[in-house]
Phi, psi and omega in degrees: 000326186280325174293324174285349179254355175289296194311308207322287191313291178314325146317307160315289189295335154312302162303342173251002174265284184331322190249113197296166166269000167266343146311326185301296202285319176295341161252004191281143187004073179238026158105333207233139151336152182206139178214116177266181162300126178097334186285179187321284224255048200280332188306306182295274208322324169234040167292107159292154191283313157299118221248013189267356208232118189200075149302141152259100152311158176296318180197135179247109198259130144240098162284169224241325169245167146347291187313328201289342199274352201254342161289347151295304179313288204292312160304351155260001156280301196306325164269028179048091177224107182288156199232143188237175185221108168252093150352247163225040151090332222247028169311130178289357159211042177033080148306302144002284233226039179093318177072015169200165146002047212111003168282136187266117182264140174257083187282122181261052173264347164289341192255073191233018157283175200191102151265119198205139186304095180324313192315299193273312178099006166285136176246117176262135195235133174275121192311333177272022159300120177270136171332314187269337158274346151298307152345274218288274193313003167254332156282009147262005155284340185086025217215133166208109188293159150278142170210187159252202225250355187287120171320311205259341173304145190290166164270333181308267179301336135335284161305014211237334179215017167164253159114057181277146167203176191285359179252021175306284179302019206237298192231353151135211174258154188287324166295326171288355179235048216254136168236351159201164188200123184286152177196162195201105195270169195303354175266351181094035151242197236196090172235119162270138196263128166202228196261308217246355164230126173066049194294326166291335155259024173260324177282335165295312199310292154023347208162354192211357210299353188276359161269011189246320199169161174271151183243146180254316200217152189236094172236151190263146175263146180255170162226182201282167193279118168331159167280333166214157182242153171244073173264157189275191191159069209238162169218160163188141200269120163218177188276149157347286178328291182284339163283334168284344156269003158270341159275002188279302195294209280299350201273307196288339157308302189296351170228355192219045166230002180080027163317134161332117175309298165336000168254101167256101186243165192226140190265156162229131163237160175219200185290129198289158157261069175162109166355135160070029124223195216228129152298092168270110166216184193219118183239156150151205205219128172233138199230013153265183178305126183320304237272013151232061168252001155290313182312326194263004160264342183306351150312292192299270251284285163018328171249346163276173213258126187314158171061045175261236190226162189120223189158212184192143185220111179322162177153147186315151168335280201277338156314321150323288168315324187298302222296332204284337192311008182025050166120326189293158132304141142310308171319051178337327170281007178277340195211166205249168191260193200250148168250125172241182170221086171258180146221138159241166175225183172198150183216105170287109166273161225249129174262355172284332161225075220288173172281130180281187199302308200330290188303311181312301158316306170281356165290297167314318163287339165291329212266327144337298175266281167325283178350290150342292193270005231253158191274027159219178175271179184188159175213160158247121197244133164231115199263132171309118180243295168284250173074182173294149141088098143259076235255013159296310181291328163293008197241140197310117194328299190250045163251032154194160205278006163300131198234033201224088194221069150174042174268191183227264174293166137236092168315111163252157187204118212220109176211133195237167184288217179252295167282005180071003179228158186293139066268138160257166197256110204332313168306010180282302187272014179267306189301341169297268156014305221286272163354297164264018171272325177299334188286284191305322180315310180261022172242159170334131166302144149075008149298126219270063178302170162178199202221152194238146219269332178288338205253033199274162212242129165282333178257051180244117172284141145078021179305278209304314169325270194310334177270344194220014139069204188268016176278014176298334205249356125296354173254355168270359157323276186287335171316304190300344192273298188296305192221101203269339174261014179063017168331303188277076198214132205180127178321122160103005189288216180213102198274112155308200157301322199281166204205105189293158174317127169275135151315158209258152175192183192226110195294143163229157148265162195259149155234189186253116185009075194065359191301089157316323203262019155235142243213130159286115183225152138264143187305102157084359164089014194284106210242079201209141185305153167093355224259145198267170184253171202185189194231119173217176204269129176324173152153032152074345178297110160346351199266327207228016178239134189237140167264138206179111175258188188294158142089212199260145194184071164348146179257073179236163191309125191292120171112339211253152155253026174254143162231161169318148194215077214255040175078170163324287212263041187318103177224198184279137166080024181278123175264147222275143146226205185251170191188167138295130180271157167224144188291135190059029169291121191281357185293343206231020222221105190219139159273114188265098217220164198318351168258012152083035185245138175241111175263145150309153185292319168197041185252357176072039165222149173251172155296133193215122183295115210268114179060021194048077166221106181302308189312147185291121177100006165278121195288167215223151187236191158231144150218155171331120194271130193205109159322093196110359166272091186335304200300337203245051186220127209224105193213142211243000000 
């Protein structure tokens, strides 16, 4: 315990030697709040919401206007310091605070303002806004938008990459009613972005915007308040079998009864009261006349088994809104937000090709049994994106850098420790894994899937793809136009050109415990953060020279400023990348030692061969470090 709070300390002051004194003095009494490592209130200020996560930023600035956001940018370029956008916080891997070390956060909690037009009934929202004080101030407007249903979420990021709630399919995603955005781009200036200004970087902000620019204010278009709101709630205790054909009958409800864009509902399963089954259930929100809401479910419940548990309950808009809030205030100043210790995933499926029985089935049965047995609590929500009348699907594949507008589901696939606070249980992310492997595994090659950007995942292969699809190569594109030196660069970000100066060193390659004709490689030669590290047949490639001493080290890429990486959290099955380095990082901090072990310096994981498996394009892990384990013996 003293050795871990010795480093803890040490780590700190590192991080406060590190945030220069010319960073100091360029942010130090300029009118805006400023917090370095070791100062007062620096401990709060980079508490992450996922507790699984614990960065030192460099500096946590909150400033109060634009000009102030745009003299943070520019003093943390001139001191090569990369720069983030923190909202309302609630990055699934605290992007929010960098997703790494060593970042200048830029906190918008200052930016609460909320204006909104009588004529038009447009609302401009200051970026440091949470979902439930807008709701409430736009409904004393008579006025109300999609969003989603967590109170305490920023708006900033919400909009910034997607933003479902049950009135989606009604009124789009929170980025579809996104009509300008105040911004403040990596040279320090200070723009607006619209249809009709700056259009190209009105369509990156869209679906991408924390690679672009800090955004200060937002404005939306709104609409008058339902007159009621329905909201639903059915469950049923089913067998495995029969819950993958009830997700089958909804799929086929779901494209072929004319449902109402007013309705939007979402399936959740959770834990059975019994080994081989499943919690089924059916949620969501109706914005029409009560009295045809038996008409319009009675296709599905007509095939489920009679009498199930819930209801549904009428009620003002914004009285809805209280209920989905799971407990929260809307009123974010009444109360402090929730903290958790999770992993999630996410999977967008194709509505043009729904999940077959095969999958629907090894799904239902993983979640029957592991599920069951499994050592956190956990859920799945498949929120309906499509289906008829979808006005998410209606909006023209690329007229925003969002890159899934002809899906059926969006899959969250969600498991927390039981009490929410750490330990989280190292089998939480294989059981996560597990869940969307039974779906993908038993579907088509080349099902055209992908992952939605809110719910994002740091250990997701093939990230760029699934999130943002075949707009990536226009947004790497415009990274290059907007921030060409990479300012904005944070894990799942949308990666230029640029590439910091490498140090200079001389590459040897590692092998896997002496196997000459196999190789520590990067994947495809990608020389970019998040890129996974993998095992491949030698071959002499820059791809496969590591720089690497005796003792304590960095692993880095020869030519390169990426190093081995083994993330925030190190546990078993965490798979290996790449990463930029930075010194005395502990992800990037390895003992390389006489038994020919590469350990992290002091979390008690080694590098690891995943599952001894020599084939090629196999990512490589940390697992607990064990003397005599062949997978952990690495020589160069």
């Amino acid at each position: 315990m003293l050795l871990t709070s010795f480093l803890r300390l040490y780590s700190l002051l590192g991080l406060a030697l590190l945030a220069s004194a010319d960073l100091r003095s360029d942010l130090t009494g300029k009118g805006f709040t400023v917090s370095f490592p070791g100062d007062s209130q620096y401990s709060s200020l980079s508490q992450a919401y996922n507790q699984r996560y614990t960065f030192q930023p460099a500096a946590i600035a909150l400033p109060n206007s634009a000009q102030d956001v745009s003299t943070i940018i520019t003093a943390s370029a001139a001191n090569n310091f990369e720069v983030v956008a923190r909202s309302g916080g609630h990055s699934y891997i605290a992007n929010g605070l960098g997703g790494q070390d060593n970042s200048v956060v830029v906190d918008l909690r200052n930016f609460k303002s909320i204006s909104i037009d009588p004529a038009t009934g447009n609302a401009v929202v200051g970026s440091g806004n949470r979902l439930g004080d807008i709701a409430l101030a736009l409904n004393n407007a008579g006025r109300a938008m999609s969003h989603g249903t967590c109170p305490y979420v920023g708006i900033g990021g919400h909009s910034g990459y997607g933003g479902y709630g049950f009135t989606s399919r009604m009124w789009g995603l929170t980025l579809d009613n996104v009509l300008s955005i105040n911004v403040v781009t990596a040279d320090g200036s200070i723009r607006t972005a619209s249809s009709t200004s700056n259009s190209d970087l009105f369509w990156a902000l869209r679906g991408a915007a924390g690679s672009f620019g800090i955004t200060t204010s937002i404005t939306f278009k709104t609409y008058p308040v339902p007159s009621s709101a329905t909201i639903i709630g059915y469950n049923w205790d089913m067998s495995a079998v029969d819950a993958a054909n009830a997700l089958g009958a909804f799929q086929t409800y779901a494209t072929s009864n004319n449902i109402p864009a007013t309705f939007g509902p979402e399936l959740t399963f959770t834990k059975g009261s019994a080994q081989g089954r499943v919690t089924f259930s059916l949620g969501g929100g109706f914005y029409g006349p009560v009295s045809q809401l038996d008409g319009i479910l009675a296709p599905f419940m007509s095939q489920m088994p009679a009498n199930p548990g819930g209801g549904r309950t009428t009620e003002s808009y914004i009285a809805s809104v209280g209920q989905l809030s799971g407990g929260l205030p809307l009123n974010t100043a009444s109360g402090p937000d929730r903290r958790d210790t999770f992993y999630a995933k996410s999977l967008v499926t194709p509505q043009a090709s729904p999940i077959g029985d095969a999958a629907r089935k090894a799904f239902m049965t993983y979640l029957a049994n592991d599920g069951f047995n499994a050592n956190t609590a956990w859920f799945v929500q498949a929120e309906l994106y499509g289906g008829s009348n979808s006005a998410i699907n209606s909006v023209g594949a690329d007229a925003t850098s969002y890159a899934h507008r002809s899906s059926m589901f969006t899959f969250q696939f969600y498991a927390n420790s039981f009490n929410s606070n750490l330990p989280y249980p190292a089998a939480g992310l294989g059981f996560v894994d597990g869940m969307v492997n039974a779906l993908v595994a038993n579907s088509p090659s080349g099902w055209d899937i992908g992952a939605y950007p809110n719910y994002v995942d740091d250990r997701l292969q093939n990230s760029q793809q699934l999130y943002f699809g075949a707009h990536y190569s226009r947004l790497h594109d415009l990274k290059n136009t907007y921030d060409p030196k990479g300012l904005f660069t944070f894990p799942t970000g949308i990666q230029g050109d640029f590439v910091p100066p490498p140090p200079t060193g001389t590459g040897v390659a590692i092998h896997p415990n002496g196997n000459t004709a196999k190789c520590l490689d990067v994947r495809a030669a990608v020389y970019a953060n998040g890129t996974p590290v993998q095992i491949y047949d030698c071959n002499g490639t820059p791809a496969q020279k590591w720089v690497i001493n005796r003792g304590t080290t960095s692993v880095r890429v020869s030519g390169t400023n990426f190093c081995l990486d083994a993330g925030s959290a190190p546990a078993n099955g965490i798979g290996m990348k790449i990463w930029t380095c930075f010194d005395n990082l502990a992800a990037q901090t390895w003992n390389y030692n006489s038994n020919n072990m590469l350990a992290l310096s002091v979390q008690g994981q080694c590098l690891d061969l995943t599952n001894g498996d020599l084939t090629n394009s196999n990512q490589v892990q940390t697992w607990q470090c064990a003397v005599g384990n062949g997978n952990q013996v690495w020589t160069t």
